[in-house]
N, C-alpha and C positions, 0 to 999 in steps of 0.2 A: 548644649552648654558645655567647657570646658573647664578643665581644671584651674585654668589660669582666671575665669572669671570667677572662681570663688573664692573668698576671704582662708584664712588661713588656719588648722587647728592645729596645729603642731604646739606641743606641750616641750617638746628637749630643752633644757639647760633654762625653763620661766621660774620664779622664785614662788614657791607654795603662798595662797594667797592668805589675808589677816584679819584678825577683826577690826570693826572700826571703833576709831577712837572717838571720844569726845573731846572737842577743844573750844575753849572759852576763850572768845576773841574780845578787846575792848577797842573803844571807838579811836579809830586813826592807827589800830595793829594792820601789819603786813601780814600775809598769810601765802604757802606756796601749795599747789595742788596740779600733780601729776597724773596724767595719764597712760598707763600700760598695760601691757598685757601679762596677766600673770596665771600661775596653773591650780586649779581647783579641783579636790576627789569629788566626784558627786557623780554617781552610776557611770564611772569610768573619771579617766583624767581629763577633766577639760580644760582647753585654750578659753580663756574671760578677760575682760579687761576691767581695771579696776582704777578709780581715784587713792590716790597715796599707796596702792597698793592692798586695798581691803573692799572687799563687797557686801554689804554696803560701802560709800564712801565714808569720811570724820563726818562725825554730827557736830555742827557750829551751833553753839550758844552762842548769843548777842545780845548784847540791850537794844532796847526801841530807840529808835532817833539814831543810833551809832550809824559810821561808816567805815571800811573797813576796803583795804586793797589787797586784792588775788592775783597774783602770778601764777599762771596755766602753761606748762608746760606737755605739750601732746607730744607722747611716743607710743601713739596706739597705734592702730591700723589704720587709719582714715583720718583725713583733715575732720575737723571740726571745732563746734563751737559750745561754750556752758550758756546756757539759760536758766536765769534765778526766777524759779517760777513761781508764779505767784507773785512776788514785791514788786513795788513801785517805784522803781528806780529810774538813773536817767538812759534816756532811752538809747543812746549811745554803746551800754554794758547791755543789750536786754538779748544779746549773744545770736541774734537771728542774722545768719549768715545772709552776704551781698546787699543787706541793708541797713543794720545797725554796723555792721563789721565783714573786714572779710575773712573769710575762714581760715584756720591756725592750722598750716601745713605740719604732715607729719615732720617733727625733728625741730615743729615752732614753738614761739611763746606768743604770750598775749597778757597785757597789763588790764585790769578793770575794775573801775573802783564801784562797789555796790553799798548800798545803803539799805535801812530796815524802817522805814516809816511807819509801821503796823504790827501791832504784836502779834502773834500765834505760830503756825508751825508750818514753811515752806518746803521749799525743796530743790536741787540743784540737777541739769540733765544736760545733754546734749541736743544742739536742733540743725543736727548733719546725720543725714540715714540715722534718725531715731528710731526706726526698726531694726537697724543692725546692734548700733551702739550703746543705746541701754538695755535691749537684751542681753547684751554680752555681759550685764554687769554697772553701768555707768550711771549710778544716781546719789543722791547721797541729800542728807535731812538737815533741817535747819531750826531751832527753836530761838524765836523773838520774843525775851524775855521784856514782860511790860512795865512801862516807868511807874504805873499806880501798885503798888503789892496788894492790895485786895482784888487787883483786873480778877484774876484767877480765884475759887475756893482754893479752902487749906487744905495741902495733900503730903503726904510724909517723903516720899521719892515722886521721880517722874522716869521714865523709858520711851525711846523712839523706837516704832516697829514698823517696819516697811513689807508689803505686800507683795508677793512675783508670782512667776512661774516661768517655766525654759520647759522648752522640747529639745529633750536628747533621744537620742537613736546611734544603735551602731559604737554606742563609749562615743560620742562629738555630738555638741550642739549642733541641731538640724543646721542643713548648710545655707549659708547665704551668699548670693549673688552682687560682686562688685559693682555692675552694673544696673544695679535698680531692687526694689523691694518685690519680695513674694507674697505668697499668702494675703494678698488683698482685699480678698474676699470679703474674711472676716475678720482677719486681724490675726497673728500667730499666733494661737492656745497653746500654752507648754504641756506639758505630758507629768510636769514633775513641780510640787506648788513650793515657794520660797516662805519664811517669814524672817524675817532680819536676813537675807542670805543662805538658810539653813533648811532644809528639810524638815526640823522640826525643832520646836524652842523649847528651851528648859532653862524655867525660872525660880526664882524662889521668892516666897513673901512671907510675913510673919501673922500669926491671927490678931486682927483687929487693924490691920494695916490696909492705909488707902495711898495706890498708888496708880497715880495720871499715865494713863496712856497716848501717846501722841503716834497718828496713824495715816500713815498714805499708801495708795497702792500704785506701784511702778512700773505695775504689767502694762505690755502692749497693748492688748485689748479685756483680758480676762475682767468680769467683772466679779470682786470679793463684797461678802456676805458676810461678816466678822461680830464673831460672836462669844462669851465667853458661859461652862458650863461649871455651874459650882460659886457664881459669884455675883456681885450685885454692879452695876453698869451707869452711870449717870453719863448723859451727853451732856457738853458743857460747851464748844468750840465746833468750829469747821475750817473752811478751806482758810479764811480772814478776821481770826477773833472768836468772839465768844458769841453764841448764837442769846437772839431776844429772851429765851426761858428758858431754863436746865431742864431737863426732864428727865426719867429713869427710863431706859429702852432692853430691850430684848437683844437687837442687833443692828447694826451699823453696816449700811450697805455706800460702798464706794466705789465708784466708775472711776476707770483709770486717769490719775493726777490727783481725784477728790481725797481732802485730807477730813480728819475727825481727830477730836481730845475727848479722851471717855474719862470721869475719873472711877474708879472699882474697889470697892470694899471686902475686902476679905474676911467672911463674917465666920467662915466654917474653916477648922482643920482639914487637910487630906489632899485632895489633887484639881486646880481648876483648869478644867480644858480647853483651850482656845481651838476653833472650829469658824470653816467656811460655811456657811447653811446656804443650799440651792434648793429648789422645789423638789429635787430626786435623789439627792444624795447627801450627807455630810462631812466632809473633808477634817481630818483631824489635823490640826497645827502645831500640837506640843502641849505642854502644860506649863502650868506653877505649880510648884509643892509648895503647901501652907502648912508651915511649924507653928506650934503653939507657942504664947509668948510668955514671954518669963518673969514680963511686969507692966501686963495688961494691953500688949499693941501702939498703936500709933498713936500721935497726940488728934490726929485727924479725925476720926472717925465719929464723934462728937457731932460734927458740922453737914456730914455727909448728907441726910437726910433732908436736909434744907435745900428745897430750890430757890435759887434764885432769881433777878430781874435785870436785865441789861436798860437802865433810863435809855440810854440814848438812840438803840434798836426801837425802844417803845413808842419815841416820840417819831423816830423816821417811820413806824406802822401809821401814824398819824396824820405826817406828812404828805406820806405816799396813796392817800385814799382817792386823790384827783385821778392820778395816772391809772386803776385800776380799769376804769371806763371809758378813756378817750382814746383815738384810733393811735396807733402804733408809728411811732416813725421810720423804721423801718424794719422789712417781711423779708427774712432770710431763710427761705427752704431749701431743707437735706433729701437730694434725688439721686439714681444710682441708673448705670443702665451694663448691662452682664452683657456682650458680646459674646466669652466664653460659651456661655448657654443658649444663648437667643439669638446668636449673628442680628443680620440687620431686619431680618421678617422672621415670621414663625412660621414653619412649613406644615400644610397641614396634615393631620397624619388621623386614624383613627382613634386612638386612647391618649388624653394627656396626662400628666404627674407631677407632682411637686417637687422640688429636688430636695427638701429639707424634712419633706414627710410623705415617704412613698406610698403610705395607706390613700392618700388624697388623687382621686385621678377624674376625671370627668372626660367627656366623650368631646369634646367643641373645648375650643381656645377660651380659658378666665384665670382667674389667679383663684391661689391658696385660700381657704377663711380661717385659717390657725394661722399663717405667716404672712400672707401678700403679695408670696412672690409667685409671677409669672409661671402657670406649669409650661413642663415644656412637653415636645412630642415624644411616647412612649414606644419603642420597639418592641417587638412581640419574640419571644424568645420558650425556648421550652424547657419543662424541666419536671427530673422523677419526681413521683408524688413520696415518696420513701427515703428519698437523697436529693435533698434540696442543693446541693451541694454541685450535683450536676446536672449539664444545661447543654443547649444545643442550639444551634440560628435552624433549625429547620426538624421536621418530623423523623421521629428516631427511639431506638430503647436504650435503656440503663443498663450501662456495661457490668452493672453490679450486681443489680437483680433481676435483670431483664424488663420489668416495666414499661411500657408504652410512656414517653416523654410526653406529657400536656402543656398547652400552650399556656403564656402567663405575662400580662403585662408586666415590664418589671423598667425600673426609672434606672438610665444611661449613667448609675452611678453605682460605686459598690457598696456594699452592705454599712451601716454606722460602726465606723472601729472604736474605742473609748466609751465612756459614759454618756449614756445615754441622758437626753435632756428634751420631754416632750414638751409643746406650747402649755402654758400656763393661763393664756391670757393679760400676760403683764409687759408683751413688749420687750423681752430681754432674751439674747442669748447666750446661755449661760455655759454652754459649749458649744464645742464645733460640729455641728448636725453634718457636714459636706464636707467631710475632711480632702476627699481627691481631688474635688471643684477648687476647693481653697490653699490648698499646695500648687495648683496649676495655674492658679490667677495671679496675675500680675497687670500694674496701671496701661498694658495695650488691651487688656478683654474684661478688663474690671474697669467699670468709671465710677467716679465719687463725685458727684458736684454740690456745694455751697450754689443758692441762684437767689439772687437779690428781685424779689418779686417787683418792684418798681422799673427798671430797667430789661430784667432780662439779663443783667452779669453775670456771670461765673467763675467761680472761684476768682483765681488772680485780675481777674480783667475787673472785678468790684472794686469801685473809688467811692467810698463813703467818707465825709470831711466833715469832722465836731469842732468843737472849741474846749477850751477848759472853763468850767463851769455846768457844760451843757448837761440834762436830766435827758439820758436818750432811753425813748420806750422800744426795744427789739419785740418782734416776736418769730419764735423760732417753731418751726411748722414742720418737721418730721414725716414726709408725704408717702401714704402706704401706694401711691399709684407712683410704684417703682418697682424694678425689676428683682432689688433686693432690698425690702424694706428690714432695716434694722434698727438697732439705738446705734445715739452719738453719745459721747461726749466733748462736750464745745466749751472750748478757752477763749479765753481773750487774753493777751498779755496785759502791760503794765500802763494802762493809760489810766485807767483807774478798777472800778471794784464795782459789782455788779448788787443786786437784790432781786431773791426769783419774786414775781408780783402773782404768777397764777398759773399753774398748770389745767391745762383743757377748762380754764373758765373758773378751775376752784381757787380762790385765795389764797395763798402761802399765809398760813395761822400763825410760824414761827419763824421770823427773817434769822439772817446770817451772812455776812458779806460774802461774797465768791466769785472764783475765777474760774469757774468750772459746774458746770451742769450738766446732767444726764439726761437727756431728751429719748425716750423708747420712744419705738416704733411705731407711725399714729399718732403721737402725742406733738398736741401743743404746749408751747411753754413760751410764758411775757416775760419779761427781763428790764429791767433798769439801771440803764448804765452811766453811772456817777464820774462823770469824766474830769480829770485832774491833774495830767501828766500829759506834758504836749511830746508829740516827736509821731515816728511810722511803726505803728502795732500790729504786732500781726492776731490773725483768729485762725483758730481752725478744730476742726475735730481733733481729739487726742488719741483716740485708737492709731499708734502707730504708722502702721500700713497706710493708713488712710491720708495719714497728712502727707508723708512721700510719695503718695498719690497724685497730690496736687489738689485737695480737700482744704483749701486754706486761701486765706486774702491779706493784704496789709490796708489796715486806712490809717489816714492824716488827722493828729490833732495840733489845733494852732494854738498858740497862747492866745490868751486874751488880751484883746487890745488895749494900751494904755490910754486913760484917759484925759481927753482935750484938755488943755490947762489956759 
């Protein structure tokens, strides 16, 4: 690999990057939104690219029903295009390059008029090397203010917080190849976690103050665990609205794209800590400092306590009781096959090993029973019992202490560098267990495939054709007989808006519309998808890596036909 195939991190003469604004657009405003590259301190000076200049990008307020025109001007590093994720707009704007549009060469523009059919809390991205480009910084939030004022409980403020991380090394964002995406593996894990852009957030609330939080995570693959220490937490919203019941929760877990509105009580003075919770460690975010109030807190706080009922979730739980038990229209399995690791046979060898947990080894070719995956074959290697540290391909002693060297199976990979993240039993990975495997993977020795169980397609070669109107039952099958079984997260764009009906056969107790689901590893997951926006949508996993992959399809929705007169 050459210099010239890598993207560029030169920081000389970029403008220090901004916070983002909020700006309140109303229906038929023009709006302009730039793309560049700008310089950010963060464990060295880094080259970022940024909308209008801030990372995050402006947070747009809007009303429901408005429409509103963006002018896109890209002067980053790479053509590309914005996708307004999550809305229902016309499919024309829905920014997926070579098919809704063509891509916005660096030094171009592009007009696109977007609409908000749906209230709640979207988000704006690129879908050109979305591995490269919004790591670099390129996302930016959106809150759909709804036409009923009671849609929402009563909350005193509101705050958009976006969720990251970036891998720096050396003062530069780990480096990326002009040529194609890395780390495939599993997705790029940062080294260094974001919240609104920052390392760490520092807020302020007042006591007795209840203030909505509005949440998405914009990492490649990382999955956040968000959680808040010192304060009371109500789910109220997700990815499309307000979920069927509020309920008061501990933590809020989100696969990359999937959004949440919590609203949070601030009952106690002193410090509340926002924190990632993983099964091995706790990642601390920043705080709020809670000042005492001077004339009793927020008018909100009153109301807090009351959960709510969404009628119109209640009655689609109602509707939707047929679809729970009838066969599935279509069976879309998530498969993967590791060249990298496994070429086209497995050669036999005496010892095999897991690559994601080297304690795992067995004598005869099987897979993992904590991961799934494929062991591979074990080389036999030696090493002092004193200094683990040295090693030898053949019989020998230890230059240190003399030692006789003993023999030791040990797996073709080195040691776990980062935080460690043993299986749980829950299907998720919550770091990068193979970090050398997964630096060195890229879409020739990593495959991702989407397979439409009726046909036998794959990824782009799937032509699935709805109508508007249609009640489509998916089921998504997450197959541990793969070589790297993991979780997705799987989008749909904007044809319409989905509802989970049952994960591995259990009922979803609490709907929620959504355009995005987390399917772990193993896991089945039914889907009903509410179709209502004609044109070519794309799907696909949203683990970055994965979709420049080529982990993605587009299908055909046609309008409904007019009827004979």
């Amino acid at each position: 690999m050459t210099d010239h195939d890598l993207f560029s991190t030169e920081t000389a003469g970029l403008a220090q990057v901004s916070g983002p604004q909020l700006i309140r657009l109303a229906d038929g405003d023009r709006y302009g939104l730039s793309i560049g590259p700008v310089r950010k301190e963060l464990d060295g000076d880094l080259r970022m690219l940024a909308y209008n200049g801030s990372i995050p990008g402006p947070t747009l307020y809007v009303s429901q029903g408005s429409r509103i025109t963006v002018d896109v001007r890209n002067d980053g590093d790479v053509e590309t295009t914005v996708h307004w994720h999550g809305l229902r707009l016309e499919n024309r704007f829905d920014g997926v390059p070579h098919e809704t549009q063509e891509p916005i060469p660096v030094g171009g523009g592009y007009r696109c008029q977007v609409q908000f059919p749906d209230a709640g809390f979207y988000w704006y991205h690129p879908h050109m090397r979305e591995d490269f480009a919004q790591e670099m910084g390129l996302y930016g939030t959106i809150v759909v203010e709804p036409t009923d004022p009671a849609y929402w409980p009563a909350v005193d403020r509101e705050l958009t917080i976006t969720l990251d991380d970036l891998l720096v090394e050396d003062g530069h964002i780990a480096a990326f190849h002009r040529s194609g995406p890395n780390f495939t593996a599993m997705g790029r894990f940062g080294n260094v976690l974001l919240i609104s852009g920052e390392t760490t957030y520092a807020g302020t609330a007042t006591l007795g103050e209840v203030v909505r939080l509005y949440l998405v995570n914009t990492a490649n693959t990382r999955l956040f665990n968000f959680a808040l220490r010192g304060a009371r937490m109500k789910l109220i919203g997700g990815d499309s609205g307000r979920y069927e019941r509020e309920t008061f929760v501990e933590d809020v877990l989100l696969a990359p794209s999937e959004r949440a509105v919590v609203d949070v009580l601030f009952d106690a003075p002193g410090e509340v800590r926002l924190e990632h919770r993983t099964p091995d460690r706790v990642y601390d975010l920043g705080a709020f400092s809670v000042a005492s109030a001077g004339e009793g807190g927020g008018a909100a706080a009153g109301s807090f306590a009351t959960l709510r009922t969404d009628p119109d979730l209640t009655a689609e739980h109602r509707l939707i009781e047929h679809d729970l038990d009838r066969p599935p229209d279509k069976v879309l399995a998530f498969v993967s096959k590791m060249p990298l690791l496994y070429g086209e046979d497995v050669a036999p060898a005496s010892s095999y090993v897991c690559p994601m947990h080297p304690e795992v080894t067995a004598t005869e070719p099987s897979t993992c029973p904590i991961c799934g995956m494929r062991l591979i074959a074990a080389t036999v290697t030696y090493v002092c019992p004193m200094h683990p540290d040295v090693t030898a391909s053949g019989p020998s002693t230890c230059p240190q202490c003399g030692m006789k060297l003993v023999p030791s199976d040990t797996a073709p990979v080195p040691a776990h560098d980062g935080p460690q993240s043993n299986d749980h039993g829950d299907g998720l990975e919550w770091e990068d267990l193979m970090p050398e495997i997964n630096r060195a993977s890229d879409p020739s020795n990593m495959v991702w495939q989407l397979i439409d169980r009726e046909t036998g397609a794959e990824n782009g070669a799937i032509d699935w054709t709805f109508t508007v109107g249609d009640r489509v039952k998916i089921r998504l099958v997450n197959e541990m007989d793969s070589d790297h079984p993991m979780h997705h997260p799987f989008h749909i764009h904007g044809a319409g808006r989905f509802l989970v009906l049952s994960r591995d056969d259990v009922p979803e107790s609490n709907l929620v519309w959504k355009d995005t689901v987390l399917l772990r590893a193993g896991q089945t997951v039914d889907i009903l998808l509410d179709v209502s926006n004609p044109g070519l949508w794309m799907a696909h996993c949203h683990i970055a890596e994965h979709t420049e992959s080529g982990m993605m399809f587009s299908f055909t929705v046609a309008r409904h036909p007019e009827p004979v007169r």
